[in-house]
C-alpha positions as CSV (number, residue, x, y, z in Angstrom):
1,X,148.8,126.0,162.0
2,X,151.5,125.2,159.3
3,X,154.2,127.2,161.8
4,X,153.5,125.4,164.4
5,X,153.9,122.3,162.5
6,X,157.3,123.3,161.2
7,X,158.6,125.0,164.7
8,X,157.8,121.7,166.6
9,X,159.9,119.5,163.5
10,X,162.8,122.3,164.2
11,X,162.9,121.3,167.8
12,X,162.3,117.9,168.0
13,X,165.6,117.3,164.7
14,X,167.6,119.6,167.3
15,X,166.9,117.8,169.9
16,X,167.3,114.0,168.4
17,X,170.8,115.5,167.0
18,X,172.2,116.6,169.9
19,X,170.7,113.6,171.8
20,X,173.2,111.4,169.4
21,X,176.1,113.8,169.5
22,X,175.7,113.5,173.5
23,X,175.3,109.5,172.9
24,X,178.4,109.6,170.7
25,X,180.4,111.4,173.4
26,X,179.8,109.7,175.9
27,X,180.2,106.3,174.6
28,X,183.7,107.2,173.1
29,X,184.7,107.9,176.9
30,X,183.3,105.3,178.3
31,X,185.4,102.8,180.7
32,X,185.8,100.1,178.3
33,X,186.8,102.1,175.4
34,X,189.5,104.0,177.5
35,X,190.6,100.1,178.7
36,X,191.1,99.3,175.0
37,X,192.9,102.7,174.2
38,X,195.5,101.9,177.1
39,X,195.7,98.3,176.1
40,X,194.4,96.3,179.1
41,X,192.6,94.3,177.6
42,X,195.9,92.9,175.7
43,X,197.0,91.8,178.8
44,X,199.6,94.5,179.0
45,X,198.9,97.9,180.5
46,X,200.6,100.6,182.5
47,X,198.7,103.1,184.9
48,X,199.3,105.7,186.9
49,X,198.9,106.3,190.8
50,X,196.2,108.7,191.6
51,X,196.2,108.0,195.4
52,X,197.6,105.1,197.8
53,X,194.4,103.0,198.5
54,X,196.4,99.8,199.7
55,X,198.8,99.2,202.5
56,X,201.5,97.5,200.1
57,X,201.0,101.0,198.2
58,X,202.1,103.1,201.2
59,X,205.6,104.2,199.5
60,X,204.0,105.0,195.9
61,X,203.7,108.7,195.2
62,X,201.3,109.7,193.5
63,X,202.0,110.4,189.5
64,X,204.4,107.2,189.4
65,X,203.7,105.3,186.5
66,X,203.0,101.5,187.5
67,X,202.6,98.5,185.0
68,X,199.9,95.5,185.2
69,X,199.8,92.1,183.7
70,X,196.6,90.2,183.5
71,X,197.6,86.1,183.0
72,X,195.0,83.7,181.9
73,X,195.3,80.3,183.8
74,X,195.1,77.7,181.4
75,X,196.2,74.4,182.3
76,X,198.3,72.8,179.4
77,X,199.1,69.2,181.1
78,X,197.7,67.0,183.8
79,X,199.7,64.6,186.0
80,X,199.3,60.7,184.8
81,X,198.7,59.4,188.9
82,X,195.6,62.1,189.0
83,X,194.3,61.1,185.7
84,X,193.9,57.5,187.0
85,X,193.1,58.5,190.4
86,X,189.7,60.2,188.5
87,X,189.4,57.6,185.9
88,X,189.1,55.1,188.9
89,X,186.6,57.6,190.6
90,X,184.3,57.9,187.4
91,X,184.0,54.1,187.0
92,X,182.9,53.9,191.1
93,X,180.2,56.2,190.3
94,X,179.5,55.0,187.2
95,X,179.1,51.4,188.5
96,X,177.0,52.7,192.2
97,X,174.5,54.3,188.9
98,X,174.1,51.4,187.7
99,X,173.5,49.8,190.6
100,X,170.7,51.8,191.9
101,X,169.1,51.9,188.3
102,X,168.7,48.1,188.5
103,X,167.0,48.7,192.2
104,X,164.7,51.3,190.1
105,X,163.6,48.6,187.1
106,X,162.8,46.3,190.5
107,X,160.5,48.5,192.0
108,X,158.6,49.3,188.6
109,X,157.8,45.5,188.2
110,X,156.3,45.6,190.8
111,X,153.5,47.6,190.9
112,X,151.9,45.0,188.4
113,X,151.9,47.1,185.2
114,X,150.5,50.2,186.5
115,X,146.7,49.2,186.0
116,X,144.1,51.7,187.2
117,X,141.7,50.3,189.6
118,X,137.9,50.6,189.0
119,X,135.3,50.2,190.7
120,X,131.4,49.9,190.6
């Protein structure tokens, strides 16, 4: 019974180890660690053409070497005549909210405090 014990503790350390090399391996080549090893996620990468899959792609060979940017949109100023334009729009909402709050507080005075009616 004790070498049963120690053969099934052999196998199952075996197997946990190269479960976690196999983990290890396949996490170093995974698709976002080869992204950050080229540098696209910088912004900045080059690639190279395995096959033409677009029609603007028609006169790229294969093996040519081709160079991506990724821009992030950020918008760093706003015209003045929009500005006001939405400032305007905010304060016509703002004011039909009011409005229709006011029509709300009428309607709950109404219905005379919300007594239950009971009857014998």
């Amino acid at each position: 019974m004790d070498n049963i014990s120690i053969f099934l503790f052999l196998i199952t350390s075996i197997s946990l180890f190269a479960g976690a090399v196999w983990l290890m391996f396949s996490a170093a080549n995974s698709k976002p660690v080869r992204d950050y090893n080229a540098g696209r996620l910088s912004g900045i990468w080059t690639t190279s053409v395995k096959k033409a899959v677009h029609p603007e792609m028609v006169d790229v060979k294969p093996g040519e070497q081709l160079m991506g940017v990724t821009f992030e949109e950020k918008p760093t100023s706003c015209d003045l005549e929009e500005y006001r334009d939405l400032q305007s729009r905010i304060e016509e909402l703002r004011m039909e909210l009011e409005g229709e709050e006011d029509d709300d507080d009428d309607e709950e005075e109404e219905d005379d405090g919300g007594d239950v009616i009971v009857r014998v």
